[in-house]
DSSP file (Angstrom, degrees, kcal/mol; ACC not computed):
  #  RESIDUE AA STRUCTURE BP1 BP2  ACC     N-H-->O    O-->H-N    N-H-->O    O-->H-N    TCO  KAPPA ALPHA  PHI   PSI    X-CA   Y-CA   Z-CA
    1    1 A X              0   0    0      0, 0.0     2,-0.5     0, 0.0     0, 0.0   0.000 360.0 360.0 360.0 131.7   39.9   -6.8   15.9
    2    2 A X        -     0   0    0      2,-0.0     2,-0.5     0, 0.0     0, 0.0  -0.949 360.0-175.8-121.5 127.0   41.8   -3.8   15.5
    3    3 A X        -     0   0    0     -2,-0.5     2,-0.6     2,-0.0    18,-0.1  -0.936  12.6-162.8-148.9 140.4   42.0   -2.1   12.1
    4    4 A X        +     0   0    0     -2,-0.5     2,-0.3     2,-0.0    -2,-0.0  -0.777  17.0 166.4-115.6 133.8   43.8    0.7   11.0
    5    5 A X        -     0   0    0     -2,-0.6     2,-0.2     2,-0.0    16,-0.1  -0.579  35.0-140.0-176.1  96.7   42.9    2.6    7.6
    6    6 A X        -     0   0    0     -2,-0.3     2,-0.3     1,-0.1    -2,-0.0  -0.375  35.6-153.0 -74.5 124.4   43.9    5.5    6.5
    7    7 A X        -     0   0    0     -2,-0.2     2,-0.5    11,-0.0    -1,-0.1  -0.696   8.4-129.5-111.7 152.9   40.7    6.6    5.0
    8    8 A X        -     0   0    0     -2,-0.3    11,-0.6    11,-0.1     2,-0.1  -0.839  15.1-143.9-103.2 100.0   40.1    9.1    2.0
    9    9 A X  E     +A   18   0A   0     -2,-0.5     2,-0.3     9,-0.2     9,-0.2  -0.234  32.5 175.4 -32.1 120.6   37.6   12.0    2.6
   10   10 A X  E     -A   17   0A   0      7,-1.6     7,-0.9    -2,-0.1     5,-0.1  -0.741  31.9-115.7-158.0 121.0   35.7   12.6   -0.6
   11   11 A X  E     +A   16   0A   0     -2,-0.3     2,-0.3     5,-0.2     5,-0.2  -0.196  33.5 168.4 -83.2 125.1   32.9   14.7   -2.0
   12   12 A X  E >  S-A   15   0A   0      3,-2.0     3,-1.1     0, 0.0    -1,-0.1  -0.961  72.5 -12.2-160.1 107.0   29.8   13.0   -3.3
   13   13 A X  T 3  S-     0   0    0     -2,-0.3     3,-0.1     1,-0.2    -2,-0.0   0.741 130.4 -59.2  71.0   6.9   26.2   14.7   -4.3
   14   14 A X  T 3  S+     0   0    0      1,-0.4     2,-0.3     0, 0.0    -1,-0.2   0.180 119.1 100.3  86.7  -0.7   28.0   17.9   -2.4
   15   15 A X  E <  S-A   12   0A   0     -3,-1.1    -3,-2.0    -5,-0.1     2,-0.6  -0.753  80.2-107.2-104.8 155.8   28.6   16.3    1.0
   16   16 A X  E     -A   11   0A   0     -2,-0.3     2,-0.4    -5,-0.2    -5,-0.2  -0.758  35.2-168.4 -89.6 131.2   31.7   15.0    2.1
   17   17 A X  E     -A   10   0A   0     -7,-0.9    -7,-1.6    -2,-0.6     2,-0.5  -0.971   7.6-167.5-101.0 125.8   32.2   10.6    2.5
   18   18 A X  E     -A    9   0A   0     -2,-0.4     2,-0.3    -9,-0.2    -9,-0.2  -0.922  32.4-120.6-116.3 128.8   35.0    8.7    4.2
   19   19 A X        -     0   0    0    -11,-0.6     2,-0.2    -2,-0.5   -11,-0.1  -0.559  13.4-129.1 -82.6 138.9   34.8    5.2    3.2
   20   20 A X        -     0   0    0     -2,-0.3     2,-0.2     1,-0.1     3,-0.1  -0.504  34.3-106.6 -82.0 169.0   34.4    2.5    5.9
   21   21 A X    >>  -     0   0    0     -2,-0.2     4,-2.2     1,-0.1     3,-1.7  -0.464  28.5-123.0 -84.6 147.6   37.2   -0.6    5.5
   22   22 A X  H 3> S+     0   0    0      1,-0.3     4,-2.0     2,-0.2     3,-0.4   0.994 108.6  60.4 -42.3 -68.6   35.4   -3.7    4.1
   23   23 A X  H 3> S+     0   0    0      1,-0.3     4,-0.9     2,-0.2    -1,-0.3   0.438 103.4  55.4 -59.6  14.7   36.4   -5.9    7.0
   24   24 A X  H <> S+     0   0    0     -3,-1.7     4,-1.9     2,-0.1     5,-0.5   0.816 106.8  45.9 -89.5 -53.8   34.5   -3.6    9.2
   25   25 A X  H  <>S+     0   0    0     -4,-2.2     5,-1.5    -3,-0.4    -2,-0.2   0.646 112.5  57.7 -59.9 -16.1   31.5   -3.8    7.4
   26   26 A X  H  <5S+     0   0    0     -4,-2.0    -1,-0.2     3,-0.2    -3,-0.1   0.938 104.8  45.9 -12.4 -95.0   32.0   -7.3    7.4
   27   27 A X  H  <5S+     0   0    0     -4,-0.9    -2,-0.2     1,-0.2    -1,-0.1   0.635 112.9  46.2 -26.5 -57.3   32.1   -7.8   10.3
   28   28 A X  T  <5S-     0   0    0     -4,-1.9    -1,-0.2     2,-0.1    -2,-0.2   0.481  97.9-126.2 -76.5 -21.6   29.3   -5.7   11.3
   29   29 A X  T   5 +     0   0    0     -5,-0.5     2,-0.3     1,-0.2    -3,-0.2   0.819  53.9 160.5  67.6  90.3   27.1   -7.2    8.6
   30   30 A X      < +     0   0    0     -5,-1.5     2,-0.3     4,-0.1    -1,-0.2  -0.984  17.1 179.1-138.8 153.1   26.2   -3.6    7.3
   31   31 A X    >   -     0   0    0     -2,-0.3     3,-1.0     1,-0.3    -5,-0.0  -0.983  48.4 -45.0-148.3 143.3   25.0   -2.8    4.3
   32   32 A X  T 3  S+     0   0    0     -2,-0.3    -1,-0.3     1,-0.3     0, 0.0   0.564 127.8  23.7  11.9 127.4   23.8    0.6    2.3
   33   33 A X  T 3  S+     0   0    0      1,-0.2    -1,-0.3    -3,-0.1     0, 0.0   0.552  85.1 152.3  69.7  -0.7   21.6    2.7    5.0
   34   34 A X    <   -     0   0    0     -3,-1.0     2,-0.3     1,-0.0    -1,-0.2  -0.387  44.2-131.6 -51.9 146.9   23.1    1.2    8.1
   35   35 A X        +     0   0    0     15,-0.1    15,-0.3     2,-0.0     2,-0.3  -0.984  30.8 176.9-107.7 134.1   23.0    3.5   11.0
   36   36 A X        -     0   0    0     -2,-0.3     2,-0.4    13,-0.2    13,-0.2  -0.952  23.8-126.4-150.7 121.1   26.3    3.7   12.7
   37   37 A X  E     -B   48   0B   0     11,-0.9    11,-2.4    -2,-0.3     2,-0.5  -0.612  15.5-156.6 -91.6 150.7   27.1    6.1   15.7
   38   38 A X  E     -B   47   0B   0     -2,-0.4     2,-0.4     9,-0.2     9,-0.2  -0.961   5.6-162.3-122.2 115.2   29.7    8.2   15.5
   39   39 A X  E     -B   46   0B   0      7,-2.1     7,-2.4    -2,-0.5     2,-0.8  -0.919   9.5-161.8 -97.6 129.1   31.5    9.6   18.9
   40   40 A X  E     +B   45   0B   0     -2,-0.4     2,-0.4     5,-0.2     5,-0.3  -0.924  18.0 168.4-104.9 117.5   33.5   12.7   17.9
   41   41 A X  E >   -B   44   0B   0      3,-3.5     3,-2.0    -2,-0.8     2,-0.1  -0.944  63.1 -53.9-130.4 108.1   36.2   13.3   21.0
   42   42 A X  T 3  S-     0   0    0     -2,-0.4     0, 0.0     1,-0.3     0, 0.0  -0.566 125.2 -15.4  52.0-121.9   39.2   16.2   20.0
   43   43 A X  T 3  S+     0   0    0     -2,-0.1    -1,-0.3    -3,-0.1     2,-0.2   0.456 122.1 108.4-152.2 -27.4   40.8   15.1   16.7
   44   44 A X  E <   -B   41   0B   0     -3,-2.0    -3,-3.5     2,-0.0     2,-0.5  -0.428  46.6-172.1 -36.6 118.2   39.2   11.5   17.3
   45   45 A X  E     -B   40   0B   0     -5,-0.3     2,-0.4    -2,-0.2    -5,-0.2  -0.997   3.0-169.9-142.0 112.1   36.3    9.9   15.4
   46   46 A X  E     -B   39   0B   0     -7,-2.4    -7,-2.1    -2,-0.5     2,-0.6  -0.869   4.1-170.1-120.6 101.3   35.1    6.9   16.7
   47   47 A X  E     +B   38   0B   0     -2,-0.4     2,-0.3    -9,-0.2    -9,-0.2  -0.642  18.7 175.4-118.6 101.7   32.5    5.1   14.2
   48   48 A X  E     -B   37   0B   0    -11,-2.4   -11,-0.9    -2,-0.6     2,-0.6  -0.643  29.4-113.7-106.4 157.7   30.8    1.9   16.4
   49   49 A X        -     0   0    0     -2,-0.3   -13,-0.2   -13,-0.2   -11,-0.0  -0.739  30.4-115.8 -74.1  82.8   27.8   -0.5   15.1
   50   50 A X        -     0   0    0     -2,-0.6   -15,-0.1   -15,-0.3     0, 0.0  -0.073  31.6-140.9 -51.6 127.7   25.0   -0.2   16.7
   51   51 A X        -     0   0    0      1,-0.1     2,-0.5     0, 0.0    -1,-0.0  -0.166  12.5-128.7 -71.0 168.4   24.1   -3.6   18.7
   52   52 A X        -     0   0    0      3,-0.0    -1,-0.1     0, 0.0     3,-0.0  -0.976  19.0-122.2-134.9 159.3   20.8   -4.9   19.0
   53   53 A X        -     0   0    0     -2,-0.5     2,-0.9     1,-0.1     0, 0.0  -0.087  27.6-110.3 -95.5 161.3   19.2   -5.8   22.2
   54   54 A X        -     0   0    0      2,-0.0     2,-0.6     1,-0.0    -1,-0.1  -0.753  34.7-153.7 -84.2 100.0   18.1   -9.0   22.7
   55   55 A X        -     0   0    0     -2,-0.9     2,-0.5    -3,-0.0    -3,-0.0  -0.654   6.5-158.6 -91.5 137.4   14.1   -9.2   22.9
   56   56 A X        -     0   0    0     -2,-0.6     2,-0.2     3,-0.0    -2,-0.0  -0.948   7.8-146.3 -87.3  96.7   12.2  -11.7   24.6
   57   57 A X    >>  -     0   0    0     -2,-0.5     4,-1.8     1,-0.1     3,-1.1  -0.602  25.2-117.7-101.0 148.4    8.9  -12.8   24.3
   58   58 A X  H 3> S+     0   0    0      1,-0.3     4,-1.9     2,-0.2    -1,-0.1   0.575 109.6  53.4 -37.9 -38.6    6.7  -14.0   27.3
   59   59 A X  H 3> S+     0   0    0      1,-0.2     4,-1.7     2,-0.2    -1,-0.3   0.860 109.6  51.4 -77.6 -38.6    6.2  -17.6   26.3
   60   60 A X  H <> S+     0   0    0     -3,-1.1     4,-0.9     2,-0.2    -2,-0.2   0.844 111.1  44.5 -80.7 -39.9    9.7  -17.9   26.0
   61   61 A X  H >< S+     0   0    0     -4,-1.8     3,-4.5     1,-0.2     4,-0.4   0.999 113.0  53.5 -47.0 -68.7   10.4  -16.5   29.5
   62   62 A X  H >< S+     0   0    0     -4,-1.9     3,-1.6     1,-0.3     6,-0.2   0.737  98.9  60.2 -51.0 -31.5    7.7  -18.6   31.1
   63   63 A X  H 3< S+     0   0    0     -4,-1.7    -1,-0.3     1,-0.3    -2,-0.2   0.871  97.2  61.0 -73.9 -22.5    9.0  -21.7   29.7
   64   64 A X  T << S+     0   0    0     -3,-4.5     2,-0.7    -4,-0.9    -1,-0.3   0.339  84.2  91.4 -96.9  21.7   12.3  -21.1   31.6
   65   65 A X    X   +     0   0    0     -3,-1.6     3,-1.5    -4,-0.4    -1,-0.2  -0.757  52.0 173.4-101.2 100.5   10.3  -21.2   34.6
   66   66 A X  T 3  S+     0   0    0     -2,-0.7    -1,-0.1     1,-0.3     3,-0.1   0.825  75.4  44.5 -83.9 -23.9   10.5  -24.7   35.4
   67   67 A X  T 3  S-     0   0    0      1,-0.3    -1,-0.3    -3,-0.1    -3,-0.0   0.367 106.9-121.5 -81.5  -4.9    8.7  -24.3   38.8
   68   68 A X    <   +     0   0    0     -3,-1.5    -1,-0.3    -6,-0.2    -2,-0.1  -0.098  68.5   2.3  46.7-163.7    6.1  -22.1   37.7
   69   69 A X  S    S-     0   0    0     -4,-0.1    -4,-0.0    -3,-0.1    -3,-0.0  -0.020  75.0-119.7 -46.1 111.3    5.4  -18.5   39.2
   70   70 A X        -     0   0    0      1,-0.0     2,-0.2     0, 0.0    -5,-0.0  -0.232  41.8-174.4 -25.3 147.6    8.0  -17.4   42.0
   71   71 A X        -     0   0    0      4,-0.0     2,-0.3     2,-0.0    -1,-0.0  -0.812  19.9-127.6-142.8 134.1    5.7  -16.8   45.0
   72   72 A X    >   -     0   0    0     -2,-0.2     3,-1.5     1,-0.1     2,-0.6  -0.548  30.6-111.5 -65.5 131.9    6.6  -15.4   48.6
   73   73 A X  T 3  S+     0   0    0     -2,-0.3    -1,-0.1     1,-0.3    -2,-0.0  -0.688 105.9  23.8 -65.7 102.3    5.8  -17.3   51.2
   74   74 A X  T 3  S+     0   0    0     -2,-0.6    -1,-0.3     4,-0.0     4,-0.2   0.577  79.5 139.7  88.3  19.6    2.8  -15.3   53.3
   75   75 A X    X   +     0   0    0     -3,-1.5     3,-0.8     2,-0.2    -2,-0.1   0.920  64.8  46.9 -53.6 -61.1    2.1  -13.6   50.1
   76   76 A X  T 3  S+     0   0    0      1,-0.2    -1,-0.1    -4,-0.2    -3,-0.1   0.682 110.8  51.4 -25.4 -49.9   -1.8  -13.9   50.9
   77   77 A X  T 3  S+     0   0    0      2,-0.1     2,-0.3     3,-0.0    -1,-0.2   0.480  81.4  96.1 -61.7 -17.8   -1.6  -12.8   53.9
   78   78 A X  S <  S-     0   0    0     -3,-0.8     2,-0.4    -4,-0.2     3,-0.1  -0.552  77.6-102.8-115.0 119.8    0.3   -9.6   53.8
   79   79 A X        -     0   0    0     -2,-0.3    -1,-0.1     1,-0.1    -2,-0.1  -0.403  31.9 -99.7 -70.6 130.5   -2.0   -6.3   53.6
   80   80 A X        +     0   0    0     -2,-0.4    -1,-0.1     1,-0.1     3,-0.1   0.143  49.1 161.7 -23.4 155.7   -2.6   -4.4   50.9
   81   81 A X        +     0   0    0     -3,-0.1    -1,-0.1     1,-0.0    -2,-0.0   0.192  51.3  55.2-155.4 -68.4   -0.2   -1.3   50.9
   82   82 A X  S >  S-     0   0    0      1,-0.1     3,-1.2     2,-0.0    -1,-0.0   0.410 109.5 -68.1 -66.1-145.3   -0.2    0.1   47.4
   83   83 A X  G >  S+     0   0    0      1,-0.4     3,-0.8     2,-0.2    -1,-0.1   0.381 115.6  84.4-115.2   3.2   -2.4    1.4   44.7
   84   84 A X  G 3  S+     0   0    0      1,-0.2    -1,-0.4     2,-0.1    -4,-0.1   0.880  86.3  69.1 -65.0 -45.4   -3.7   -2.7   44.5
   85   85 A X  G <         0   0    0     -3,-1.2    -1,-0.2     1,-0.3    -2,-0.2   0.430 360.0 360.0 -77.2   0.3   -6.2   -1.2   47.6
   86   86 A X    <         0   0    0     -3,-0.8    -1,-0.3     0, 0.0    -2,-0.1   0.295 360.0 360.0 -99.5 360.0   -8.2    1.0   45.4
């Protein structure tokens, strides 16, 4: 979605505010105290959402191990090398 919106600079509590367009916040599902990055490049102001990363929990991994634990074949066998020998 591409949206174009000539935005009004405006002085509030002594700092300056440019209002974001609705359908951007919308979009973004943001609301009062969102944090929003801003890239400033030459005459350019570029105001992204931050995403948020997908977390995983362990039971949830394991269960989409249908085989159980990966194992190398001659895994047992294979001499110690790293800091597993202390």
């Amino acid at each position: 979605m591409v949206i174009k919106n000539a935005a009004i600079v405006e002085t509030r509590r002594g700092a300056l505010v440019m209002t974001i367009p609705k359908a951007f916040i919308e979009q973004k599902k943001l609301h009062e105290g969102s944090k929003v990055n801003l890239m400033l490049e030459g005459d350019h102001i570029t105001i992204t959402a931050p995403t948020k990363k997908k977390r995983y929990s362990i039971e949830a991994l394991m269960a989409e191990m249908t085989d159980g634990l990966p194992k190398v074949d001659g895994c047992d066998e294979m001499q110690a090398t790293g800091l597993e020998v202390n």
